[in-house]
C-alpha positions as CSV (number, residue, x, y, z in Angstrom):
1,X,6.8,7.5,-3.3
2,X,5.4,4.5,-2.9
3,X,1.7,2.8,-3.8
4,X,-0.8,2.9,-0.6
5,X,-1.2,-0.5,0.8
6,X,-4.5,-2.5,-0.5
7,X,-4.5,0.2,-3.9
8,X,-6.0,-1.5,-7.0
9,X,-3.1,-2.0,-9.8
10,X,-2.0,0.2,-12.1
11,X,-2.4,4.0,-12.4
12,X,0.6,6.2,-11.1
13,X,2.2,9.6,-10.6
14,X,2.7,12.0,-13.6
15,X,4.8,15.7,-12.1
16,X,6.1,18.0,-14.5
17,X,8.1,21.0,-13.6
18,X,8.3,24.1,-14.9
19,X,10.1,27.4,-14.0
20,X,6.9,29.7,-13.4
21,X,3.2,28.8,-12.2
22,X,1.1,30.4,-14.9
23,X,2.9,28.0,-17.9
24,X,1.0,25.1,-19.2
25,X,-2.3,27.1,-19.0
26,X,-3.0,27.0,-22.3
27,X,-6.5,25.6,-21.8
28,X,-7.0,28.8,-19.8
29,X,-5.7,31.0,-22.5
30,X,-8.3,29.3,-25.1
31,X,-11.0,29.8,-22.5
32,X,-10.4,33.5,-22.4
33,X,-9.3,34.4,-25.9
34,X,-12.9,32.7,-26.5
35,X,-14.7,34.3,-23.5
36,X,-18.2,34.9,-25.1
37,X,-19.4,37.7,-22.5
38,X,-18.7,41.8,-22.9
39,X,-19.5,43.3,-19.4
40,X,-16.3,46.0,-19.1
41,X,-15.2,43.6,-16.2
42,X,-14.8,40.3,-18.2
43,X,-13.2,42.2,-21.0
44,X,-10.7,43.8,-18.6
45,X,-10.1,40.6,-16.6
46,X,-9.5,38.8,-20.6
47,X,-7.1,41.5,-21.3
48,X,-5.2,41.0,-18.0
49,X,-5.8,36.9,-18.3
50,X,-4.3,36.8,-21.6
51,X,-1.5,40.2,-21.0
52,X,-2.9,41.0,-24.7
53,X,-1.5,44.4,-24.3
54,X,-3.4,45.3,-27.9
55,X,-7.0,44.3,-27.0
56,X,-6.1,46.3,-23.4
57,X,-5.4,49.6,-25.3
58,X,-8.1,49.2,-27.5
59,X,-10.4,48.7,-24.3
60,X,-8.5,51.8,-22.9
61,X,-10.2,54.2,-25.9
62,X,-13.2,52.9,-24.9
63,X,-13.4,53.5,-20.7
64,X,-14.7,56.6,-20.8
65,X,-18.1,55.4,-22.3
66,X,-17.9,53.6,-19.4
67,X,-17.4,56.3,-16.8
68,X,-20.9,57.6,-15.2
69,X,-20.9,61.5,-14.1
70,X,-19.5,60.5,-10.5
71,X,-16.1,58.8,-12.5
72,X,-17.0,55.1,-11.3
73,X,-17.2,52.5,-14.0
74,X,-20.2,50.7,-15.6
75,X,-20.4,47.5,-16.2
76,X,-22.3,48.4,-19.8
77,X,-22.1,52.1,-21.1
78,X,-26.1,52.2,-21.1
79,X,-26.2,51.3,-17.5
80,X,-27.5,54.6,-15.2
81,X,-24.7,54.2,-12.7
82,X,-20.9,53.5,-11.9
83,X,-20.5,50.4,-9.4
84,X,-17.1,51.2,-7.0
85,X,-16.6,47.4,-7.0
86,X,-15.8,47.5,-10.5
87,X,-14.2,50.5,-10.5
88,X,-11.6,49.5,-7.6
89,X,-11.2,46.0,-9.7
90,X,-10.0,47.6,-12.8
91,X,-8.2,50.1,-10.8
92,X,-6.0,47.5,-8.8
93,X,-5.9,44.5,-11.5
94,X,-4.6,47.1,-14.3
95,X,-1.9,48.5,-11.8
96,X,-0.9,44.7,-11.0
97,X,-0.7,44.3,-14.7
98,X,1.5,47.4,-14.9
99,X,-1.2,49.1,-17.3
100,X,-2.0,52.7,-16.9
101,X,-5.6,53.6,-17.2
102,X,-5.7,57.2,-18.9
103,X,-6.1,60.0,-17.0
104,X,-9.4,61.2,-17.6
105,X,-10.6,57.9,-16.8
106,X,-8.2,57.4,-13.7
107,X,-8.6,61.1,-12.0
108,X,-12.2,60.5,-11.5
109,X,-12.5,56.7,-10.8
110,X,-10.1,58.1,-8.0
111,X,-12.2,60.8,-7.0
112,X,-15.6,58.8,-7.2
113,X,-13.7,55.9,-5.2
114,X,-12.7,58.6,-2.2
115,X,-16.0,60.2,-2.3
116,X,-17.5,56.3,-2.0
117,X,-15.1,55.6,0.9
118,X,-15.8,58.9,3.1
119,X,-19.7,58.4,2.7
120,X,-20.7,61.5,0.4
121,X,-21.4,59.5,-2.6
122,X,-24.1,56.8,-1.7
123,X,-24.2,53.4,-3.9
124,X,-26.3,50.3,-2.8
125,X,-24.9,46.4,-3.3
126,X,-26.9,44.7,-5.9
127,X,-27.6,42.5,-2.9
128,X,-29.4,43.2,0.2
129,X,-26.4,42.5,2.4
130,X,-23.8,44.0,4.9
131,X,-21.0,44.6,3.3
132,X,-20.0,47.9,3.0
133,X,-16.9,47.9,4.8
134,X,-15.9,45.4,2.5
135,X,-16.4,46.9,-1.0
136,X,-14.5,49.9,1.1
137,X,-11.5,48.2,1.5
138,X,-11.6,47.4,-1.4
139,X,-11.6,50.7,-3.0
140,X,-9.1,52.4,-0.6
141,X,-6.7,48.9,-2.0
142,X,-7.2,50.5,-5.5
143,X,-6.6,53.7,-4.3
144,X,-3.7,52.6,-2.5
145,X,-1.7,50.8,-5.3
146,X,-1.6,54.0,-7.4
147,X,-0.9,56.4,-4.9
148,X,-3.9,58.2,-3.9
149,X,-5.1,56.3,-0.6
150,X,-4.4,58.7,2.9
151,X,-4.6,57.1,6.0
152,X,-7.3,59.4,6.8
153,X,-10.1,56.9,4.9
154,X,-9.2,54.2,6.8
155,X,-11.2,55.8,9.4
156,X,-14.5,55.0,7.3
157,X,-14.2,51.2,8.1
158,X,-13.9,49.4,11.4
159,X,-10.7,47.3,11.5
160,X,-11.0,43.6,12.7
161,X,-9.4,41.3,10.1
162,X,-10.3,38.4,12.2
163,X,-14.0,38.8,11.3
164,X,-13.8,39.6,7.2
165,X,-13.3,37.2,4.9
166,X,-10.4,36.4,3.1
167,X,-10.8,38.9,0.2
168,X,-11.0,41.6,2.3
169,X,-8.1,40.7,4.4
170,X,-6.2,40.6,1.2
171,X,-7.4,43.7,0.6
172,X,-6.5,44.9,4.1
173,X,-3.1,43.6,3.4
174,X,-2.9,45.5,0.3
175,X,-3.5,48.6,1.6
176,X,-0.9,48.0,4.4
177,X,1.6,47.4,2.0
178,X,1.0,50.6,-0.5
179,X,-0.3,52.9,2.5
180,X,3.2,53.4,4.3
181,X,1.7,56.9,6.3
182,X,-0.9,54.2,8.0
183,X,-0.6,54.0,11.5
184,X,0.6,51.0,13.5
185,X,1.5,49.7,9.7
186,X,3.8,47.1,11.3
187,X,1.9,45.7,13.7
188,X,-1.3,45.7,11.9
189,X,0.7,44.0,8.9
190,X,1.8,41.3,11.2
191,X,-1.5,41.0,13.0
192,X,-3.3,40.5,9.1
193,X,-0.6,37.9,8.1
194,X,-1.5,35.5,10.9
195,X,-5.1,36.0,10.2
């Protein structure tokens, strides 16, 4: 390692090594056990943020205040309707957490989720913009990391990785992994990686 030619004196190189990524984020950890907003989104993604296993039970009492009468999650229980964003975020960041979400809250969310993806049940972005494929993929992700995703839904969404951004080729990817029934798995898999 050596000093760039023409660098002003002093200052240096400080590396520190540690045996996984997410130690030394203790600033982080402060941020969130802080986190000043309630929306069931930022107190999920605290839970997960800080794997407080506690505050996530308690939070798990609490979902089906959250649930509207189609099984997608609120954001607030006093909001009219159930967002599938939100519902496919807690869905899939819960299972990466290795949480369980009960099962009269997870039945539903899964059913609302499907009904979402094949068309019957109609909800509008907050924004006036073209994304619906999108906020499908990711709900068939969620569906797919616990089990309940069928290649059949992928036929709700047009397929071209090269165009989506990189969110919903994650998400794409996702599903390829936990979807094992989809067709031309393999070569889609391959075809997402290099995108």
């Amino acid at each position: 390692l050596e000093r760039p030619a023409g660098a002003l004196p002093g200052g240096g190189v400080k590396a520190q090594l540690r045996p996984r990524l997410v130690e030394g984020l203790d600033g982080v950890a402060d941020y969130m056990r802080a986190y000043p907003h309630g929306c069931l989104e930022q107190k999920v993604s605290a839970a997960v943020a800080l794997r407080d296993a506690v505050r996530w039970e308690r939070l798990a009492t609490e979902l089906p205040a959250y649930a509207d009468a189609d099984g997608l999650l609120k954001y607030f229980p006093a909001t009219p309707a159930g967002d599938p964003v939100l519902t496919a975020y807690v869905v899939a960041v819960t299972h990466e957490a290795g949480w369980r979400l009960p099962d009269g809250v997870l039945a539903p969310a899964a059913a609302g989720l499907r009904r979402f993806v094949e068309g019957s049940l109609q909800r509008r972005a907050p924004l006036p913009t073209v994304d619906l494929t999108l906020r499908k993929l990711a709900a068939i992700a969620a569906l797919a990391r616990v089990g309940l995703a069928e290649p059949k839904l992928l036929g709700s969404v047009t397929v071209e990785p090269e165009l989506w951004p990189t969110s919903a080729v994650i998400d794409w990817i996702d599903i390829l992994h936990h979807l094992e029934s989809a067709p031309d798995r393999a070569r889609r898999l391959a075809e997402a990686d290099r995108v």
